[in-house]
C-alpha positions in Angstrom: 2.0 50.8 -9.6 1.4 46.9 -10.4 -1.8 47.1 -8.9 -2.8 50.4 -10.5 -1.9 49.1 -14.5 -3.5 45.5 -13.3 -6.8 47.5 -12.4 -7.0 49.5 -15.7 -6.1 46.4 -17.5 -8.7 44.9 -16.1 -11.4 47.6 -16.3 -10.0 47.9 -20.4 -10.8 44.3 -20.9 -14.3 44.1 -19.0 -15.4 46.7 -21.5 -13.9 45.2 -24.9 -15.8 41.9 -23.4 -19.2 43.8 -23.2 -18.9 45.0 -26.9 -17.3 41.8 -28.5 -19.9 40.2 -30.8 -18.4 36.6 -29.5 -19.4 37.4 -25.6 -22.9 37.7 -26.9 -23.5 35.2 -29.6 -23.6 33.1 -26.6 -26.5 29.8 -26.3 -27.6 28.4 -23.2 -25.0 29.6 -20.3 -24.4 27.5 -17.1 -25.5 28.7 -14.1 -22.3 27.2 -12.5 -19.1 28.0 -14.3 -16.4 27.7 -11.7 -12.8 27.6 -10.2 -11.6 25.6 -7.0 -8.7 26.8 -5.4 -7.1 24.6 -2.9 -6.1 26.5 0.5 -5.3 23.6 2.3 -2.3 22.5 0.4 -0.9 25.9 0.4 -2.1 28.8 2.1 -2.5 31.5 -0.2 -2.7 35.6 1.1 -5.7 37.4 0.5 -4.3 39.8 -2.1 -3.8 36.8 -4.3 -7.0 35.3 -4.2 -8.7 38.6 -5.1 -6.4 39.0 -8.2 -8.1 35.2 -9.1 -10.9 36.8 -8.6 -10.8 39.8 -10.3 -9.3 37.6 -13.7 -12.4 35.5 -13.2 -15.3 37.7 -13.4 -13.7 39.6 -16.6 -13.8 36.0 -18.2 -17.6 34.8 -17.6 -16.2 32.5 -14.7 -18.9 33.3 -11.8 -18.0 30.9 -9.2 -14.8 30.3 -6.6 -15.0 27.2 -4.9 -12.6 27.7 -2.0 -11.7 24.0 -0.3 -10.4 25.4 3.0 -9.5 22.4 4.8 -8.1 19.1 4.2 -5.2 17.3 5.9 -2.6 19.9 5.0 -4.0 22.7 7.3 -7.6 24.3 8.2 -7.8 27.5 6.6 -10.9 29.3 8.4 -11.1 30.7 12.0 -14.2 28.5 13.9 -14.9 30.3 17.0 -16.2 27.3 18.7 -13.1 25.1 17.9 -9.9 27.6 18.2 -7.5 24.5 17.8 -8.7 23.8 14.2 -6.3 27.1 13.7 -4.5 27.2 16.3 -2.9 23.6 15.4 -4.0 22.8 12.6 -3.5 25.6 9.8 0.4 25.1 11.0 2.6 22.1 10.0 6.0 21.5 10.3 7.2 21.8 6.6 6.6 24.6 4.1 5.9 23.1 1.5 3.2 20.2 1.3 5.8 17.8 -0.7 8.4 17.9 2.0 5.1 17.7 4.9 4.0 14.9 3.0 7.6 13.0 2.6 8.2 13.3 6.5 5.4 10.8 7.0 7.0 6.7 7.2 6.1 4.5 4.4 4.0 1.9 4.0 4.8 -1.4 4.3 3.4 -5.3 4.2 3.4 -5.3 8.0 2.0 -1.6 8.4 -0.6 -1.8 5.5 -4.1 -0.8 7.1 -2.8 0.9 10.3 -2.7 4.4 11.1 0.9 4.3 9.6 0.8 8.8 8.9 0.8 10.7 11.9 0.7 14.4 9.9 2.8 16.7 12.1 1.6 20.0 13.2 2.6 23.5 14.9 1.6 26.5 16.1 1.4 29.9 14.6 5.5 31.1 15.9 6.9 27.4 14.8 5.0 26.4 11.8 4.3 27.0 8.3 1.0 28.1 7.0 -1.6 30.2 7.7 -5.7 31.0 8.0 -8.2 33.3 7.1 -10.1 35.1 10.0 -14.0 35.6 9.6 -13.9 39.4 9.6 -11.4 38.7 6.4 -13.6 36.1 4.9 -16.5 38.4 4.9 -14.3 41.2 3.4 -13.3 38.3 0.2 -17.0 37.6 0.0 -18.2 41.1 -0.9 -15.4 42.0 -3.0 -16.1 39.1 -4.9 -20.2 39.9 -5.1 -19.3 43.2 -6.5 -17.7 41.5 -9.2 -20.5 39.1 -9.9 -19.0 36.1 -8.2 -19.9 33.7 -5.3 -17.8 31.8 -3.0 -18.8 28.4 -2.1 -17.2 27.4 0.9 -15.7 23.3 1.2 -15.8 21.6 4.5 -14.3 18.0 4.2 -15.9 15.4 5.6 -15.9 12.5 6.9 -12.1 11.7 4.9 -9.2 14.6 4.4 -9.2 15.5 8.1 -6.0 14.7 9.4 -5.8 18.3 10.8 -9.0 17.9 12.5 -7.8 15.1 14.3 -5.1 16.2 15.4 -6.6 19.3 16.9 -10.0 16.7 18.4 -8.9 13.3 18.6 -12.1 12.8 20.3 -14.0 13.8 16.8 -11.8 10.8 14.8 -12.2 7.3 14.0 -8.8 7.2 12.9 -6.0 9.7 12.2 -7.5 11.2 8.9 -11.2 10.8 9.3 -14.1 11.7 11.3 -15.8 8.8 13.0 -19.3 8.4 11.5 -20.7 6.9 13.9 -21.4 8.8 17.0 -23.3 11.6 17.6 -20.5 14.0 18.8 -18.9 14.0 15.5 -22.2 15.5 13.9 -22.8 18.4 17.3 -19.2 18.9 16.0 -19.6 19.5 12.2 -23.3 21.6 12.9 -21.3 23.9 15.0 -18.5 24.3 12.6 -21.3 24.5 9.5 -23.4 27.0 11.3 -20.6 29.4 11.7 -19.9 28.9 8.0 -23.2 29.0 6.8 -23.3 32.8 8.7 -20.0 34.2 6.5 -21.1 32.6 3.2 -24.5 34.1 1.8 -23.9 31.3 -1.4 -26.9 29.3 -1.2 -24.6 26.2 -1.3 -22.1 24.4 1.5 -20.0 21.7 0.1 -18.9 19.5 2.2 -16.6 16.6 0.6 -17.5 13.4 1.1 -14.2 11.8 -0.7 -12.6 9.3 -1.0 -13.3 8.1 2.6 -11.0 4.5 3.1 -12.1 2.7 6.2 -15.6 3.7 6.4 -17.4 3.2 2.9 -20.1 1.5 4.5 -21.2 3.9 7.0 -21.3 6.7 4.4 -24.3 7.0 2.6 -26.5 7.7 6.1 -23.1 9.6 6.9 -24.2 12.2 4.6 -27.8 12.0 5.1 -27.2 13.8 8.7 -25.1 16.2 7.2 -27.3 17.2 4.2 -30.0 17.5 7.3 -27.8 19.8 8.8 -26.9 21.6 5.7 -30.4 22.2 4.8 -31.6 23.3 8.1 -28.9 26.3 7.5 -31.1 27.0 4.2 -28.7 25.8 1.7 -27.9 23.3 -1.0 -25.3 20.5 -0.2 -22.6 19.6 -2.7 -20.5 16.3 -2.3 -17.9 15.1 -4.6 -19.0 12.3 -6.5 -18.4 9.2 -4.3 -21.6 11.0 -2.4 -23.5 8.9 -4.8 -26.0 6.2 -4.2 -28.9 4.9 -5.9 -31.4 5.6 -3.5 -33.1 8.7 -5.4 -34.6 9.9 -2.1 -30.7 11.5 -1.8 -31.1 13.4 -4.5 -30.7 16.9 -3.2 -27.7 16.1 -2.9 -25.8 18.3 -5.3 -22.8 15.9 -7.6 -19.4 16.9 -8.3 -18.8 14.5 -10.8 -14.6 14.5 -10.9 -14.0 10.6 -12.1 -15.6 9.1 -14.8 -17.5 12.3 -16.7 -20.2 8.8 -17.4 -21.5 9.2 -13.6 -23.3 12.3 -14.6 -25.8 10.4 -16.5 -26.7 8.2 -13.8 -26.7 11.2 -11.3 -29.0 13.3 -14.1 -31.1 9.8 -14.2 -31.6 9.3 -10.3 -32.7 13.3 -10.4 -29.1 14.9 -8.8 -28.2 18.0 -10.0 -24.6 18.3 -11.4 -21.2 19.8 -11.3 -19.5 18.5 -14.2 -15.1 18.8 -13.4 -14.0 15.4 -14.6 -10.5 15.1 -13.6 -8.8 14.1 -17.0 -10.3 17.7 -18.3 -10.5 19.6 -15.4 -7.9 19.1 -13.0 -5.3 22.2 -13.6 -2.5 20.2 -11.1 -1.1 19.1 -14.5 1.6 19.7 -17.1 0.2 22.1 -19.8 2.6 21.6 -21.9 6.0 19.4 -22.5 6.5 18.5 -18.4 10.5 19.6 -18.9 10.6 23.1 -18.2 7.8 23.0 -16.6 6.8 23.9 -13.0 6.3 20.3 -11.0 2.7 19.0 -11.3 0.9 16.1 -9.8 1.0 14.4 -13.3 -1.3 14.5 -16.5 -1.0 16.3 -19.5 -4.3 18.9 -19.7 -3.2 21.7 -22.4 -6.0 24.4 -23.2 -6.9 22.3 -26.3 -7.5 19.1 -24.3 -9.5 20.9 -21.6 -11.8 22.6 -24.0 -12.6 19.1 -25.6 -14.2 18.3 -22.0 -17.0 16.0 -22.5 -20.1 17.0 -21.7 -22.3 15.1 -24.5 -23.6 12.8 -21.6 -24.7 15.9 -19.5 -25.9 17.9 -21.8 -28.4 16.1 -23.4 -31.9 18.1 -23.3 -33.7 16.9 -20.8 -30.8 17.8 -18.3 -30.3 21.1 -19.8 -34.3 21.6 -19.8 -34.6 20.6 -16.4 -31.4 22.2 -14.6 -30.3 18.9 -14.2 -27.1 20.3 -15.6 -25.4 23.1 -12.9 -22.3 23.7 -14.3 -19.2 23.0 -15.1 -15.3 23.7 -13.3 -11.5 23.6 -13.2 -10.1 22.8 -9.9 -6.5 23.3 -8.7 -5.4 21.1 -6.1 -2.2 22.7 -5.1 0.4 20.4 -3.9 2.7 21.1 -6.3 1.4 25.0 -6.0 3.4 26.6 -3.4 3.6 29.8 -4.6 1.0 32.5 -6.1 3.3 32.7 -9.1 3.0 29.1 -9.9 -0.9 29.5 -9.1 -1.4 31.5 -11.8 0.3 30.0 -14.0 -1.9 26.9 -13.6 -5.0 28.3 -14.3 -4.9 31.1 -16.9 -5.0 30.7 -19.8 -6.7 26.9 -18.9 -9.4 28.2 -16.9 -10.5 30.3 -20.2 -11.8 27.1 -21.3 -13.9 26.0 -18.6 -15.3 29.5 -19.1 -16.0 29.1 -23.2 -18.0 25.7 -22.1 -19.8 27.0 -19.6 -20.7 30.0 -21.3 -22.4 27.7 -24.4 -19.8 30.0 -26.5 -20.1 28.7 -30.4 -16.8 29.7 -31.9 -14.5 27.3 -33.5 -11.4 26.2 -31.4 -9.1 28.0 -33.8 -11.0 30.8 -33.1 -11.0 31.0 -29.7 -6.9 29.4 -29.4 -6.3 32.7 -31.1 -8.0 34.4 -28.4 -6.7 32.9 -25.7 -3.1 33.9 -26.9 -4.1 37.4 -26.9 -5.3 37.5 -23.3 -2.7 35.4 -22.1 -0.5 38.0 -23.6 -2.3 40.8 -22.3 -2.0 39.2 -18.6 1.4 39.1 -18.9 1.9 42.6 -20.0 0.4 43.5 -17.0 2.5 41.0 -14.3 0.0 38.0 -14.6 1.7 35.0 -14.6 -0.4 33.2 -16.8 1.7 30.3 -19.1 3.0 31.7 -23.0 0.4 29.9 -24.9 1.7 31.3 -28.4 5.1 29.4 -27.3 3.7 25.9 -26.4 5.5 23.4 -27.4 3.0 20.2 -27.8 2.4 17.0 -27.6 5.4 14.5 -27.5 6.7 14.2 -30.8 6.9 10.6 -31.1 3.2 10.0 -29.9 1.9 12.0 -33.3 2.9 9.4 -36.0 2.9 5.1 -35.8 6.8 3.6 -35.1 7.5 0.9 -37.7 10.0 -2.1 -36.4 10.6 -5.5 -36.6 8.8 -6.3 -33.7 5.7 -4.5 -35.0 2.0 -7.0 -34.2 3.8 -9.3 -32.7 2.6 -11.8 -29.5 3.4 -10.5 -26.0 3.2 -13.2 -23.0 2.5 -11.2 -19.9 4.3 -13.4 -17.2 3.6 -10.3 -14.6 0.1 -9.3 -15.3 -0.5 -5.0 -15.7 -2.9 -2.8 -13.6 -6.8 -4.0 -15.0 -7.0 0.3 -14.7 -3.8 1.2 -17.2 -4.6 -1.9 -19.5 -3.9 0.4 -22.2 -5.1 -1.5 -25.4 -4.3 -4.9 -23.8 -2.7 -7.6 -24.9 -1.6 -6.1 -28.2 -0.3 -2.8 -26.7 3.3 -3.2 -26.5 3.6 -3.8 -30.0 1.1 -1.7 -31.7 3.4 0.6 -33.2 1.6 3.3 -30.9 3.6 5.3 -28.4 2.5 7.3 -25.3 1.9 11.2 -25.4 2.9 13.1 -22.0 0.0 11.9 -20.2 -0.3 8.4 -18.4 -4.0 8.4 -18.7 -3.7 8.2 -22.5 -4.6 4.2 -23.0 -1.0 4.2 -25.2 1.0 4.0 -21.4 0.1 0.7 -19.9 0.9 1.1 -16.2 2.4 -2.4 -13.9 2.2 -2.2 -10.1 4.7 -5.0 -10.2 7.7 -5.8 -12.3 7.8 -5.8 -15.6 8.1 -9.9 -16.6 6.9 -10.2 -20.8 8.4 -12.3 -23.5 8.1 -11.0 -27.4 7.2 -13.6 -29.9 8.6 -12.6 -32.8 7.1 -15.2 -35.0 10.3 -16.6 -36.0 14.0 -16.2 -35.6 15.2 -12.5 -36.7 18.1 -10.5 -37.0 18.2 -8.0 -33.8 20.4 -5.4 -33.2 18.6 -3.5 -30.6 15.4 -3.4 -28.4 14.3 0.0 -27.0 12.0 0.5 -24.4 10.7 4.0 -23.3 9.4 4.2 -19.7 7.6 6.9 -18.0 8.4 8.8 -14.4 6.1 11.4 -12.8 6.7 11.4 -9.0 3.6 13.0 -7.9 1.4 9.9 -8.9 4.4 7.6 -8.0 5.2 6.2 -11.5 9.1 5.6 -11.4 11.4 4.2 -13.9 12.9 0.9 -13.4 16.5 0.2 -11.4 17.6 -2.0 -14.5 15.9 -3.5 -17.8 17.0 -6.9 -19.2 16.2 -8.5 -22.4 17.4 -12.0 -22.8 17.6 -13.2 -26.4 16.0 -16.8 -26.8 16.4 -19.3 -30.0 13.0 -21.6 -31.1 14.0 -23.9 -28.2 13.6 -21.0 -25.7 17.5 -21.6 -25.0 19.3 -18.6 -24.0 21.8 -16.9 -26.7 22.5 -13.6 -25.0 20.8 -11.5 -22.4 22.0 -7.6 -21.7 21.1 -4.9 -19.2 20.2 -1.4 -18.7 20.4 0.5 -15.5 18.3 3.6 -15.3 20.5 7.1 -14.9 21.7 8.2 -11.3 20.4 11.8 -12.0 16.9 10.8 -13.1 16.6 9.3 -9.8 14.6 12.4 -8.2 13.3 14.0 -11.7 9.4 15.2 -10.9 8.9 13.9 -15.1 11.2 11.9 -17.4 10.5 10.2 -20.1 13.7 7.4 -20.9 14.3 5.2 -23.2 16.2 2.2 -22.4 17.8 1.3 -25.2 19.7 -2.6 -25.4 22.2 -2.9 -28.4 23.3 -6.2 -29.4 23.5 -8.1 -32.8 21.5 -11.3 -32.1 19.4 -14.0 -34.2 16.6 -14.5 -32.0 13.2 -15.9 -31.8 12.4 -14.1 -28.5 13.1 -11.7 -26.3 12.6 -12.0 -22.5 12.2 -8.7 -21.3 11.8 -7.7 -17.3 12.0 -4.4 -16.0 13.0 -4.0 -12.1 11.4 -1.5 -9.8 13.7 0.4 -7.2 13.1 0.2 -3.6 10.5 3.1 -3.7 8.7 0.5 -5.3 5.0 2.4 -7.2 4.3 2.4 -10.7 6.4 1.1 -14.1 4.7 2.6 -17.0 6.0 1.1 -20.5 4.9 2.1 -24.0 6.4 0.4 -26.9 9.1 -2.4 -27.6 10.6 -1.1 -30.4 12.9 -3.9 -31.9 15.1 -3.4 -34.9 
């Protein structure tokens, strides 16, 4: 009965789209306005993946970008190579996180070995799953009825634990494919040819990520691939690092997911492109305040923040003139996804947004927030899990207006330098009167990979009766709060008056988000305060915003 009210729904909707005025006051449309959904991470049925698709051509969204392998399981039968399913769509845990927390950590002594041996199963002993060609071709066409194409992703060289572990002989090391002989290319046409015959979509992507060991080989790496590629008649896609400044590569398609910046100088070295920047795009993010809210890899990416995705440096008019400019799409990498409910609930109403952009839609953002309430309403009504966007909460509070305190412009001394990456606004952050929103990619957060070792100048000796400092924990990206915060209170002569700690709370320990302020009372006249913040033995991240001294 779902399925019957979802269908009607559905059909109801497509037609009030047709006739609204706003579908067709529409200015240049992408030809690419897309959604990646991550098998790999969790293996998701059929039935669930043509409900995506059925929300996404009623929306204007025209393209599913399926990444089907990656170290978490292979999700596609290959005839030739039965053990890329056999083995490899299986592991040992259910869910990615506890697959992934098996693995031993890193150490000093370890650092640059093959220190994560992924663990895998077979179909009767193992978690996961794979689509078989016959069922592959059946998505395909169900999807070209409804006016969208499936791009299939095949990782290479990086991402390929699975792969590995099903050919050793294909691998340079346990999670990628060794670029250097001959085999490993016989290997990849045979898998690509077979791939090329289920997909009609005149595009293959095949990765090209983040590859760690390698980096040199690369660029002619993916020169034999794209030779490959093209002699199956289609257009190769590569995620951004596929990038080099040799223009003779540029039919290589870019899937620009860092810095939104690299477009330009893909546009300018003649590369069509894909524009998904991560801080925009990414739908493996909190959409709203992170407590309460299904676990996410980390970010904060509400609907408002995602339809502010910049795309000034793409869409100048030469790259619109030219084509230069493909398209634009979310992508949900889903290892915090392990269920279809939670899938859902990820994308829609987000994914609306890509669609507006990609569309070249005019309407205010008011006017199409009010919108997007509606239809996230009217998914629900019909058992789409898509998030209550008339009930969002917002942005943390007590990033929305300046803190006023004692310690307000004053000198920080950095004994324990922060990340060049999370700088923040330098020097003059911690005392800016500027706190961090729920995102740690915000410039307010400035991120340590170290302890925490700083001294506050405070001009002059002052009355304090406390120091509060709010740190920032999101376990996916390994950002943890500190074991214990100190603040020693110094006179002009540096001499010590008082010092006082703070130990972070036991049940915070394992929180996925957490934002805590550690708080040190104690009525002091001081001239300084030496402040250090220690990690725990899971070592990562310390993220700090304001010292706020009264």
């Amino acid at each position: 009965m779902k399925k019957l009210i979802l269908s009607i729904f559905l059909v109801a909707m497509a037609m009030v789209s047709c006739n609204n005025k706003s579908f067709q006051e529409e200015t240049r449309q992408m030809e690419w306005r897309g959604v990646m959904i991550d098998v790999s991470r969790h293996f998701y049925p059929m039935d669930v993946l043509k409900r995506q698709i059925d929300l996404m051509g009623n929306y204007g969204l025209n393209t599913l970008h399926l990444h089907l392998t990656d170290a978490a399981g292979w999700r596609l039968e290959i005839k030739k190579y039965p053990r890329l399913t056999d083995l490899g769509a299986w592991r040992t845990h259910q869910t990615w996180k506890e697959w992934w927390a098996q693995r031993p950590c890193a150490t000093e002594e370890t650092k640059g070995n093959e220190w994560f041996t992924p663990a895998f199963s077979d179909a009767q002993n193992g978690f996961g799953g794979f689509y078989t060609q016959d069922e592959m071709r059946e998505l395909v066409s169900y999807a070209q009825e409804r006016g969208i194409t499936i791009v299939p992703e095949i990782e290479f060289p990086a991402h390929s634990e699975e792969v590995v572990a099903a050919y050793p002989w294909v691998g340079y090391n346990h999670a990628e494919m060794d670029m250097t002989k001959d085999s490993t290319y016989m290997f990849m046409a045979d898998v690509l040819a077979e791939v090329a015959e289920i997909f009609p979509a005149p595009y293959i992507h095949v990765g090209g990520d983040e590859s760690a060991t390698q980096k040199g080989l690369q660029p002619e790496a993916m020169r034999r691939i794209q030779k490959i590629v093209e002699g199956l008649g289609k257009r190769m896609i590569v995620w951004d690092e596929g990038l080099t400044d040799n223009p003779a590569d540029s039919a290589q398609i870019i899937m620009v997911w860092r810095n939104p910046d690299t477009a330009t100088e893909a546009i300018r070295l003649g590369h069509a492109v894909i524009m998904c920047p991560s801080n925009w795009c990414y739908l493996d993010s909190y959409q709203d305040r992170p407590q309460g809210q299904p676990e996410a890899m980390g970010g904060y990416r509400p609907l408002s923040h995602i339809y502010n995705v910049p795309l000034d440096s793409a869409l100048c008019a030469e790259a619109t003139s030219t084509g230069h400019l493909l398209g634009i799409q979310a992508c949900i990498f889903t290892e915090y996804v392990p269920t279809p409910e939670i899938l859902e609930y990820q994308i829609w109403p987000r994914a609306l947004a890509i669609a507006e952009r990609g569309l070249g839609r005019t309407r205010s953002y008011e006017e199409f927030h009010k919108w997007a309430i509606s239809v996230a309403d009217s998914m629900r009504a019909v058992g789409v899990n898509a998030f209550d966007l008339g009930n969002e909460y917002g942005e943390r509070h007590e990033s929305l207006q300046s803190v006023e305190h004692v310690g307000l412009g004053t000198k920080v001394t950095y004994n324990n330098p922060y990340n060049s990456y999370y700088k923040a606004g330098g020097d003059s952050t911690l005392t800016d009167g500027i706190c961090g929103t729920w995102n740690n990619n915000d410039q307010r957060w400035q991120g340590f990979i170290r302890d925490i070792d700083i001294v506050v100048d405070l001009g002059e000796e002052k009355e304090v009766s406390s120091v509060e400092l709010s740190f920032l924990q999101i376990l996916g990206p390994e950002i943890y709060l500190p074991a214990t915060v100190n603040v020693s209170f110094l006179r002009e002569d540096n001499s010590n008056i008082a010092s006082s700690e703070c130990k972070m709370p036991v049940d915070l320990y394992e929180a996925p988000f957490a934002v805590q302020p550690y708080k040190i009372e104690s009525v002091q006249k001081a001239r300084y305060l030496h402040i250090t913040a220690q990690r725990t033995p899971r070592r990562g991240w310390l993220f700090l915003d304001e010292v706020v001294v009264r």
